[in-house]
BAKE-635056 format. One record per residue (C-alpha): residue in three letters; y, x negated, z. Coordinates in steps of 0.25 Angstrom, whole numbers, plus 5000, padded with zeros to 4 digits. Last residue first. Example, Ala and Ser with C-alpha at 12.3 -4.5 7.8 and 13.67 -1.06 7.14 Angstrom:
<rs>
SER499649455029/ALA498249515031/
</rs>
This chain:
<rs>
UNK520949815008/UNK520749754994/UNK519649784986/UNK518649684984/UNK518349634969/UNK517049654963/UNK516249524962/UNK514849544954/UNK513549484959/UNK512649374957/UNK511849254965/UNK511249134960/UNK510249054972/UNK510048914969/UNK511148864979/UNK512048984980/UNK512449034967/UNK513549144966/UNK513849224952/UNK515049334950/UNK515049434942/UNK516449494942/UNK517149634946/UNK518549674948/UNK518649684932/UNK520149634931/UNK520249554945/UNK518849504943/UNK519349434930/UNK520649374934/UNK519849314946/UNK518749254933/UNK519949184926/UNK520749164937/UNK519449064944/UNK519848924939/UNK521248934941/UNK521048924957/UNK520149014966/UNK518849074969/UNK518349104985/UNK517249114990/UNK516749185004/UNK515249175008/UNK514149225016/UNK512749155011/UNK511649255014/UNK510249195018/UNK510049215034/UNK510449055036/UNK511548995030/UNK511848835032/UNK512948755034/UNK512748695047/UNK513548775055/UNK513248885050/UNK513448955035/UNK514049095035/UNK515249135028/UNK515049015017/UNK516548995011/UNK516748944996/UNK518148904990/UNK518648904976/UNK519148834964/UNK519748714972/UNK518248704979/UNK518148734994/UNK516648755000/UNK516548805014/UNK514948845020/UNK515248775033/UNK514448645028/UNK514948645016/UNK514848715004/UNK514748674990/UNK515448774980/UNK515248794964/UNK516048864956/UNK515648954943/UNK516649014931/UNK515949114923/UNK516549234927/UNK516149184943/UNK515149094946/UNK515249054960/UNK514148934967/UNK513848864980/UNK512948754981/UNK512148724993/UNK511948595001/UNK513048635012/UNK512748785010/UNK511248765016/UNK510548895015/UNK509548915027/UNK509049045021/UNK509049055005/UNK510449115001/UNK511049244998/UNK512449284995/UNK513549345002/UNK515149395000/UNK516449354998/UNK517349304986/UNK518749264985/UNK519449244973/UNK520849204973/UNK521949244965/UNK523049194975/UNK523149354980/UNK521549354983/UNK520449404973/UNK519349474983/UNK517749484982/UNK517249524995/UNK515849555000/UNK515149504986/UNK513749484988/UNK512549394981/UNK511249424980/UNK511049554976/UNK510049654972/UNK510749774978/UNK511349814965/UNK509849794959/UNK509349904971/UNK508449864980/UNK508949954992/UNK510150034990/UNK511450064998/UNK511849934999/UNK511749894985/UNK511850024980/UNK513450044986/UNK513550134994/UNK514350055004/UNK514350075018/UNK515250145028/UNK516850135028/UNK516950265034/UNK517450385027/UNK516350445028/UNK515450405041/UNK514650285039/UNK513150315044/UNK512550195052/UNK511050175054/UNK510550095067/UNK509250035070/UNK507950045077/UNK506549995079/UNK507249905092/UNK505949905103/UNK506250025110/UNK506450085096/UNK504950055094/UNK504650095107/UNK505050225107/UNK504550255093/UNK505650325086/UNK505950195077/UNK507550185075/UNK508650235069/UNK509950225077/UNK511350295072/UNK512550245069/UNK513650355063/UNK513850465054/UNK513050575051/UNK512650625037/UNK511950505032/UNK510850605024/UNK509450545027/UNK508150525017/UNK506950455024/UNK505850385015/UNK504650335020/UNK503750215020/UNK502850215030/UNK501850085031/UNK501650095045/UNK502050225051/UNK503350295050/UNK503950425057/UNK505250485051/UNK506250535064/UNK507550605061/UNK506850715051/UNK507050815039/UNK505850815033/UNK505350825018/UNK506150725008/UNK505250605013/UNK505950615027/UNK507150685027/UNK508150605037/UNK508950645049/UNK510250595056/UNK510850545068/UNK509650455073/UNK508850405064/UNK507250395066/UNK506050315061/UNK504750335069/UNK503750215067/UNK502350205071/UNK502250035069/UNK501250025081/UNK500150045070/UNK500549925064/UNK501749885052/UNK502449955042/UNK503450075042/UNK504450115034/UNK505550215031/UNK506650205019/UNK507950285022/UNK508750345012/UNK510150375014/UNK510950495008/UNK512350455012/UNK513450555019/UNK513850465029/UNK513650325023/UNK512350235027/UNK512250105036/UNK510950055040/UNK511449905038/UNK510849835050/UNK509349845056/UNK509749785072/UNK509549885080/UNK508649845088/UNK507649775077/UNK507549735063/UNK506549705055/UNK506749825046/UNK506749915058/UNK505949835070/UNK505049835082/UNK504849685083/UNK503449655090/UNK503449525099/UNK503249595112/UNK502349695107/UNK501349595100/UNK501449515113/UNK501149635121/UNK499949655112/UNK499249535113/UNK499549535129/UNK498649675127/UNK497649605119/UNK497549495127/UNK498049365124/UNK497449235123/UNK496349275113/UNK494849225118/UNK494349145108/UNK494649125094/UNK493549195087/UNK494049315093/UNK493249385108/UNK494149455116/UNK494649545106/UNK495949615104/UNK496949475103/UNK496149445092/UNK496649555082/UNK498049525087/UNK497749375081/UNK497149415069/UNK498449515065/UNK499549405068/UNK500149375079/UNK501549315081/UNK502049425089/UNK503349435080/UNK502649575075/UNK503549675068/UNK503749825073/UNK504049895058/UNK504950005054/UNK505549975040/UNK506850045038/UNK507450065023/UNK508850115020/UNK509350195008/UNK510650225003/UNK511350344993/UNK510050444990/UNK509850554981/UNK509850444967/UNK508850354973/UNK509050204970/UNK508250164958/UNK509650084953/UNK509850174941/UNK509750304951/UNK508450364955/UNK508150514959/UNK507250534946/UNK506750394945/UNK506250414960/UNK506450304968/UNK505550194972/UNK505950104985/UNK505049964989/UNK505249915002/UNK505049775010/UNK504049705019/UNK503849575020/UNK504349555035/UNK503349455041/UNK502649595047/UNK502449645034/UNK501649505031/UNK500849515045/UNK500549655039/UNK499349595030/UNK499049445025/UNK499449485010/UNK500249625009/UNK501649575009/UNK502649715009/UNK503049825003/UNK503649955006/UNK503850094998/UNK505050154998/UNK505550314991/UNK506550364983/UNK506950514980/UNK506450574992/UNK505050634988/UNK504950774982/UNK504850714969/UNK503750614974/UNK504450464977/UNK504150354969/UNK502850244969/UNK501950354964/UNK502850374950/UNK502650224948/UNK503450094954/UNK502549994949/UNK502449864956/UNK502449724948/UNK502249604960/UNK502849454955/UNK502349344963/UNK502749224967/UNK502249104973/UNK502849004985/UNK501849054996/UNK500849134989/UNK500849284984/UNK499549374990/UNK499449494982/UNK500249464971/UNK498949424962/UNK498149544967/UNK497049534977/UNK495549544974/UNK494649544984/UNK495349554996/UNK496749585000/UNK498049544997/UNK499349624994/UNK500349614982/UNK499749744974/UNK500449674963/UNK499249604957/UNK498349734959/UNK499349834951/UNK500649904957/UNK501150034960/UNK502150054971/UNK502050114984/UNK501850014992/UNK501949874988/UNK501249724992/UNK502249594992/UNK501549484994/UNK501249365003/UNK500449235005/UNK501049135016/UNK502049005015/UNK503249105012/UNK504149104999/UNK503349214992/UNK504049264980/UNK503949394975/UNK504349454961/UNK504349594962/UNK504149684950/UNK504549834952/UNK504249934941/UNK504950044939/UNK504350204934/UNK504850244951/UNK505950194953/UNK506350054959/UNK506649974971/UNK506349854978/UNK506849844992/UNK507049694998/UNK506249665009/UNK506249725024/UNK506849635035/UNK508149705035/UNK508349815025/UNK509749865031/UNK510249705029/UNK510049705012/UNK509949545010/UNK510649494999/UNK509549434986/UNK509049304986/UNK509649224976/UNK508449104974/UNK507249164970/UNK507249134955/UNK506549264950/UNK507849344955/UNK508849394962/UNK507749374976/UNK507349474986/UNK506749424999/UNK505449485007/UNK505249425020/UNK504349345028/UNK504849345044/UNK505049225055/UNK505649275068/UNK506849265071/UNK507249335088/UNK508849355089/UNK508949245098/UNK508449335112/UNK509049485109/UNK508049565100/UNK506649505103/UNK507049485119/UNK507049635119/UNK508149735119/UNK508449795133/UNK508249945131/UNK509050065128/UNK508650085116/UNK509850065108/UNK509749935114/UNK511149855109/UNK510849775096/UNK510249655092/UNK511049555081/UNK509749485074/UNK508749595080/UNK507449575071/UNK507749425067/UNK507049375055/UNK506949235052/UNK506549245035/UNK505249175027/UNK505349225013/UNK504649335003/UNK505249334989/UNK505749454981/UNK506149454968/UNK506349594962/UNK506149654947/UNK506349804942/UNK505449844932/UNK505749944923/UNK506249874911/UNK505449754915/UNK504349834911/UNK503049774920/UNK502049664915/UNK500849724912/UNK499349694920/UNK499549814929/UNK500749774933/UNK501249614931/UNK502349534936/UNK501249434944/UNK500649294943/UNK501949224948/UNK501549074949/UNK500149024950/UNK500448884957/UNK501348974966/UNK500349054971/UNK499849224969/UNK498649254975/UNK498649174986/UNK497349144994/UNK496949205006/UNK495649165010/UNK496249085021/UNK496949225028/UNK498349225027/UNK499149145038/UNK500249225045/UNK501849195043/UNK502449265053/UNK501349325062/UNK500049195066/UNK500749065062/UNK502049125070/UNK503249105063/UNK504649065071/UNK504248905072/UNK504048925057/UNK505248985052/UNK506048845053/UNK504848785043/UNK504848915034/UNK506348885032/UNK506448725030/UNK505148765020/UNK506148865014/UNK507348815012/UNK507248794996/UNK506548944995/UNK505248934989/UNK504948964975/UNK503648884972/
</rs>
């Protein structure tokens, strides 16, 4: 069973925080597992043949407990009004599932976050003649799976439950793994006159919209071979941003108990609540968000002046979720036909909005409905002047789901000093709740490796080199899973490799933290 080693210490600390009826809702009895750990990974096929690895492109996702706090640093009231006790008493965590890319089949380096996404799941991507094979691991205590739109797929990878006769992936234990095969044909792509990529959405599909509620819920983009470059990204288009419209529910009830509250007569008595207190409840602890993130607190919309910038649109949820995205400052062509400010969404939408950055500055996005951006469904959108220091373009950053993104490991700062010294900066994942006292710490580098053991405050000092944790607290532990840190390689030991990265200014370099390996390539800083 591949669980995570702080796992049962984490379920246990979430448990005062889920509810037995929203966050972590039972399955009916007759529901049995179709997939278990006793039967181990029964998937990888499509339509009965395994698919070309040629043209297959292969992710690891796994779906995990998280705190998630919609407004962690709050904002002024662009509205107007007093922000609610939701946004501004002790930052409001509430217990969410969510989907977690992974290196590889070991499911120990988890992949670096991307910020603009937010609650959303990693982004898998292709063109349309690819296949796409996920691996999923389900490291919750309920059933769950991972069901697609748009794509073509047989029974086993269908990856949603319902009666008689569900497929193998449709409901994957606590523990197990199962590995969905989807087919990106010519129906899963854009039409020629369609904008040059387009998104479709998936999600866990066991129990019903409780699971998208939870936060499993991620995108799938498919691009037109013709309009494609090597990396599946569109050719016409230089970044890309994705915003989920969605009024979550922290009321605690789940879809039998709302059903109850209508009737006076339930096989439980007399409900305690009226309808109409049922309601204000439901209102009172409804979260109108943009990517799981409320007043203004989505962060990384940032684009270039002069940038192409794609926008992915979509909606999920009840029949209150009647969504009306808009941008201040500029305009956007609609599915390649409209020229519009405002795109309206219903649930299940998944649109795709092309705008030109052609005028500089920060603007507010947000939900037209007045009472959705009343209650925080907005954000802000910067556009860099020229000339300014902006963001980078590079694909990584501008891109969703691309190889290049697929990192764990990052390099902010890679300098050699006047005494010869290497010294290294940057981030890497780790499991929540990572203990640095009891962990090993571990840099390979042109073949030569070293080995820290950090204290308490995160400081390790060896005569070959010096580790510096950026972010433990006070009782040497990191919590929201990115270790921060600053290294630095010195002495006789390390010339050999420093007088190799002077020459080619590049060098891979190799970091294990705990049981989790991590890669990347150094390129040198350039001196300011």
């Amino acid at each position: 069973m591949k669980m995570l080693p702080h796992l049962p210490l984490l379920l246990t600390a979430f448990m005062p925080l889920w509810s037995q009826d929203a966050a972590d809702p039972k399955p009916p009895p007759q529901l049995q597992p179709t997939v278990t750990v006793q039967t181990g990974d029964t998937g990888g096929m499509t339509f009965g043949r395994k698919p070309d690895p040629k043209t297959t492109r292969h992710y690891y996702i796994a779906a995990e407990p998280e705190l998630w706090d919609y407004a962690p640093v709050v904002s002024e009231p662009m509205c107007g009004t007093p922000l609610p006790p939701s946004a501004t008493s002790n930052h409001e965590r509430v217990g969410k599932l969510r989907y977690v890319q992974y290196t590889d089949a070991t499911f120990t380096a988890k992949m670096l976050p991307t910020p603009r996404l937010g609650i959303l799941g990693p982004v898998l991507r292709g063109v349309v003649g690819e296949t796409l094979a996920v691996t999923f691991l389900n490291r919750t205590t309920q059933p769950l799976s991972m069901h697609p739109h748009g794509v073509r797929y047989d029974k086993d990878s269908e990856g949603a439950y319902f009666p008689p006769n569900p497929g193998k992936g449709a409901a994957v234990g606590p523990g197990a793994t199962f590995t969905y095969v989807w087919q990106l044909d010519e129906s899963s792509g854009p039409l020629p006159n369609e904008p040059s990529s387009k998104a479709w959405l998936y999600h866990s599909h066991v129990t019903g919209e409780g699971e998208v509620n939870l936060g499993l819920v991620g995108s799938i983009i498919v691009t037109d071979p013709k309009r494609a470059r090597p990396d599946g990204t569109p050719n016409d288009v230089d970044r890309e941003m994705e915003m989920l419209y969605l009024i979550f529910d922290e009321s605690g009830l789940d879809a039998e108990a709302r059903e109850a509250y209508e009737y006076v007569n339930t096989a439980s008595g007399i409900p305690t609540k009226t309808w109409a207190e049922t309601m204000e409840f439901i209102e009172i602890h409804s979260r109108f968000a943009i990517n799981g993130y409320t007043f203004g607190n989505l962060p990384g919309l940032e684009m270039n002046e002069g940038e192409r910038v794609r926008w992915y649109l979509f909606a999920l949820g009840s029949e209150q979720d009647f969504h009306t995205a808009h941008w201040h400052g500029m305009k956007v062509i609609e599915e390649g036909r409209r020229r519009t400010d405002v795109i309206e969404l219903l649930p299940a939408s998944m649109k795709v909005a092309d705008m030109k950055a052609d005028n500089p500055g920060t603007w507010l996005t947000h939900c037209h409905v007045a009472e959705h951006m009343l209650e925080g469904m907005f954000a802000r959108y910067t556009v860099h002047p020229k000339g300014a220091e902006g963001v980078s373009r590079d694909s990584g950053v501008a891109f969703f789901g691309t190889p290049h993104a697929a990192q764990s490991l990052t390099l902010r700062r890679a300098e050699i000093t006047q005494d010869n010294h290497l010294e290294l900066a940057g981030s890497v994942t780790v499991f929540e709740a990572f203990s640095v006292f009891n962990q090993t710490i571990t840099v390979e580098l042109g073949g030569k490796s070293i080995s820290f053991k950090p204290d308490r405050s995160g400081l390790a000092t060896t005569p070959a080199g010096t580790l510096r944790i950026r972010n433990t607290n006070r009782y040497g532990i990191i919590f929201g899973g990115l270790l921060e840190f600053e290294i630095t390689l010195k002495g006789e030991d390390w010339q050999s490799q420093i007088a190799t990265l002077q020459q080619a200014k590049t060098l891979p370099v190799k970091i294990q933290a705990g049981e989790a390996k991590h890669m990347t390539t150094i390129v040198l800083s350039k001196r300011s």
